[in-house]
C-alpha positions as CSV (number, residue, x, y, z in Angstrom):
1,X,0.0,0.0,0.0
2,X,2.7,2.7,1.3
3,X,4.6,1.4,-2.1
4,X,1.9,2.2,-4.2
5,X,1.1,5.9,-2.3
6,X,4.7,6.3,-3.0
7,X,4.5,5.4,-6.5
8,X,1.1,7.3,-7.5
9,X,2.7,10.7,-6.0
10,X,5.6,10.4,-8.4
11,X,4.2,10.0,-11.4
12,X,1.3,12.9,-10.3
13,X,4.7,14.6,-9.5
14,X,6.0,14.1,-12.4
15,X,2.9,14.6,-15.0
16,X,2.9,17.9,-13.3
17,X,6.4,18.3,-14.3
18,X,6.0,17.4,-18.1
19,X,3.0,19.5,-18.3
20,X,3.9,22.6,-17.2
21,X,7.2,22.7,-18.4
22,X,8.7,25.5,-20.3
23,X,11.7,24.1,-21.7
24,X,13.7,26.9,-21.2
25,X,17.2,27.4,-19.5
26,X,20.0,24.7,-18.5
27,X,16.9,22.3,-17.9
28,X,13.3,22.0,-17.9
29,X,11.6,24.4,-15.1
30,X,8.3,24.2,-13.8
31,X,6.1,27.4,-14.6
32,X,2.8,28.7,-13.6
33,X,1.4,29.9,-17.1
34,X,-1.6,30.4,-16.6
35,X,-4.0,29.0,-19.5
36,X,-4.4,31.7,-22.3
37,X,-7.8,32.3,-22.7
38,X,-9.2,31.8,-26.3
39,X,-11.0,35.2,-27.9
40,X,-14.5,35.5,-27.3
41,X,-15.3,36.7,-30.9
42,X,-19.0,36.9,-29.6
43,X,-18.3,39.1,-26.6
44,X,-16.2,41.2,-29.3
45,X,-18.6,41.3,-32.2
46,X,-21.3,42.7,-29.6
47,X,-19.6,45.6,-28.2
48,X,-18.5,46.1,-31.8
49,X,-22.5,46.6,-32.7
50,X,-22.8,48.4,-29.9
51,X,-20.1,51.1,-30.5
52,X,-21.6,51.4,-34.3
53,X,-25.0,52.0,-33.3
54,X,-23.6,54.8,-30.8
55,X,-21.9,56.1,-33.7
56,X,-25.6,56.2,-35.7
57,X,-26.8,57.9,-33.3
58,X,-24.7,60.8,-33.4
59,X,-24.6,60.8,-37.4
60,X,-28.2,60.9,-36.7
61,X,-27.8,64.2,-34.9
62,X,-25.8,66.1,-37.8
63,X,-28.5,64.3,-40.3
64,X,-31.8,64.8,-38.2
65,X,-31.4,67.3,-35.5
66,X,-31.0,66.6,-32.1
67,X,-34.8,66.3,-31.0
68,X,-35.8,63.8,-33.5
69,X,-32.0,61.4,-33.1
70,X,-33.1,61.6,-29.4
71,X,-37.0,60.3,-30.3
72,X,-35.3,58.0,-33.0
73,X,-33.2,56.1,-30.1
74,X,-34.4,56.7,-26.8
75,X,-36.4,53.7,-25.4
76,X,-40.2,55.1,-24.3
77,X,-38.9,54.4,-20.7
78,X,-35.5,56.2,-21.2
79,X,-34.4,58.7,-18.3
80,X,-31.8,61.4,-19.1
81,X,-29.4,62.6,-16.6
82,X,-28.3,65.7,-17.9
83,X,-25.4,67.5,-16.4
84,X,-26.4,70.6,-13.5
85,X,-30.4,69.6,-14.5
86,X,-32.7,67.1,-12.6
87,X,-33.6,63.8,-14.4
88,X,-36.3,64.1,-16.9
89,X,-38.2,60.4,-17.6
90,X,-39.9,59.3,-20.6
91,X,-38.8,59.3,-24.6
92,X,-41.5,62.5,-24.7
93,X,-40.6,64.6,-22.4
94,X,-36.7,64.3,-22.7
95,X,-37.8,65.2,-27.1
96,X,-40.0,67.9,-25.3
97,X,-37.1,69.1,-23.8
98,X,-34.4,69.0,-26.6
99,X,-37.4,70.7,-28.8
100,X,-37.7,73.6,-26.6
101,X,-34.0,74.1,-25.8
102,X,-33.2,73.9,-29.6
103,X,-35.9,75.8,-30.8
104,X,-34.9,78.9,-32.2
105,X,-31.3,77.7,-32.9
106,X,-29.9,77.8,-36.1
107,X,-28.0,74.7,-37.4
108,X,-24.9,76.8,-37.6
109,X,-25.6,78.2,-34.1
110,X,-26.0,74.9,-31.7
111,X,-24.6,71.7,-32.7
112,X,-23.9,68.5,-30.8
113,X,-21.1,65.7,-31.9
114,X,-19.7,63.0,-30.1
115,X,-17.1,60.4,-30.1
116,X,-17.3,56.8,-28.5
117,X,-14.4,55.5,-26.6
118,X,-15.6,52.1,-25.5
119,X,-18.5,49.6,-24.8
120,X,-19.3,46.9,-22.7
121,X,-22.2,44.3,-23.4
122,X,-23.7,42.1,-20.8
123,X,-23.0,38.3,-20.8
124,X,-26.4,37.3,-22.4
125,X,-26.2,40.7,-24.8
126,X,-29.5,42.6,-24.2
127,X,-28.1,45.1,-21.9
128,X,-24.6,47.3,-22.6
129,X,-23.4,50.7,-22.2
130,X,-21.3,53.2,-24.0
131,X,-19.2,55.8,-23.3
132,X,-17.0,58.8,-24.5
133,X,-16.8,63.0,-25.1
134,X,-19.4,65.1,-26.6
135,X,-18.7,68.6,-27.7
136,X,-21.9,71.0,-27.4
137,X,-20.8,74.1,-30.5
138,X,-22.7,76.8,-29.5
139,X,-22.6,81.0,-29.4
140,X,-22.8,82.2,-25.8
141,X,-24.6,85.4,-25.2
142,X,-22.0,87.7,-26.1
143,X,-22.5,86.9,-29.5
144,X,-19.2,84.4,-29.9
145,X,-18.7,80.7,-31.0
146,X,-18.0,78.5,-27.6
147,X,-17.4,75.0,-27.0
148,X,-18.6,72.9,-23.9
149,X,-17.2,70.0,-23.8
150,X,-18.2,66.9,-21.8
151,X,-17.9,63.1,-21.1
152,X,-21.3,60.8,-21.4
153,X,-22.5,57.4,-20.5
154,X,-25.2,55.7,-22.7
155,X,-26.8,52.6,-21.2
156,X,-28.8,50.6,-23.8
157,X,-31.3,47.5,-24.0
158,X,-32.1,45.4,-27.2
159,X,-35.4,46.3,-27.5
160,X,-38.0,43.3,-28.6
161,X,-37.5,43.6,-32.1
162,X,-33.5,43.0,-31.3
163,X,-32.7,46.8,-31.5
164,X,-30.3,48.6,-29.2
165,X,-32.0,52.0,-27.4
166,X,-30.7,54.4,-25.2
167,X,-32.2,53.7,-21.5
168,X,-30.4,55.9,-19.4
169,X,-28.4,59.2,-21.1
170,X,-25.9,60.6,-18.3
171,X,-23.7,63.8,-19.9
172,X,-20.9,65.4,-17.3
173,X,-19.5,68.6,-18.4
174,X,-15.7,69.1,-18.1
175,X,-14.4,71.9,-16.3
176,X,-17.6,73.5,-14.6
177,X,-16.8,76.2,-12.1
178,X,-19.1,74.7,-9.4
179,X,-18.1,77.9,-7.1
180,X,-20.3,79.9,-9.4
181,X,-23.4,77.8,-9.4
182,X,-26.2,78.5,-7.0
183,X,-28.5,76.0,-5.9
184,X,-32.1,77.7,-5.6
185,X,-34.7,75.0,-5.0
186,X,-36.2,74.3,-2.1
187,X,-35.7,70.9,-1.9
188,X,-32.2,71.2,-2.3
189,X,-29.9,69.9,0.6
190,X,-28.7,72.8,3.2
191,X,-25.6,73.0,5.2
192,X,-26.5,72.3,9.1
193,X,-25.3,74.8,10.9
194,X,-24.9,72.8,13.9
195,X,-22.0,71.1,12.3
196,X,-18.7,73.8,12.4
């Protein structure tokens, strides 16, 4: 019996050996390689999709107008998350809101591009998100051309008929003096002024 422990644990021992050798060196040494991971062309091919309907959604923009690329590829459920404004919910009243905002604006006076940097699709690829930099071309009130520019987060679904729609629309503008901004609601949070 102890012969045959003996023997069983040298050739495991051994097998071991052989297997993860890396044949490099004055001799054969054991390595910890770790098993290389074959492509999941799937995985890749999804956030591929992904990042081209993104893209179609801005082309949309300089094509359509903003309004109608938003009412094009919002979900009815979609809730924007705009940056320094409360969330608005619904397909309609965030196109309500674009409308009204753009209204008024000449193409050549307000325009909004954007450039994807990356996506991520879920495991079972009905849910994903994107993200990247917009640039928001407008003229401020002076009378002069200004850029805003900003980073976003798309979060999409695959809607029933296997299309990808914006669910949630986050924008975060870059460089906002936050000093200058005044918070006048009334359901706004207020410092305690028991705390020092």
């Amino acid at each position: 019996m102890i012969d045959r422990i003996v023997v069983s644990r040298w050739i495991l021992i051994c097998a071991l050996g052989v297997a993860s050798c890396d044949g490099v060196g004055d001799g054969a040494r054991m390595s910890a390689k770790p098993a290389e991971s074959p492509v999941d062309t799937g995985a890749e091919q999804a956030r591929t999709g992904l990042l081209a309907r993104d893209l179609a959604f801005g082309n949309t923009v300089a094509e359509r107008g903003l309004a109608e690329a938003y009412r094009l590829f919002l979900a009815e459920d979609a809730v924007q998350l705009p940056d320094g404004d409360w969330p608005l919910r619904g397909r309609d009243a965030i196109y309500e809101q674009i409308l009204a905002a753009t209204q008024g604006s000449e193409d050549s006076n307000f325009a909004l591009s954007w450039k994807p940097e990356a996506a991520e699709v879920s495991a079972a690829g009905d849910l994903g998100y994107t993200w990247g930099t917009y640039w928001l071309e407008l003229v401020d009130e002076d009378g002069d051309p200004a850029v805003v520019e900003g980073n976003y987060v798309n979060v999409w679904r695959k809607s029933a008929g296997g299309v990808w729609e914006v669910i949630v629309d986050i924008s975060n503008q870059i460089a906002v003096d936050y000093g200058a901004t005044a918070i006048n609601d009334s359901n706004a949070p207020v410092a305690n002024p028991d705390i020092e």
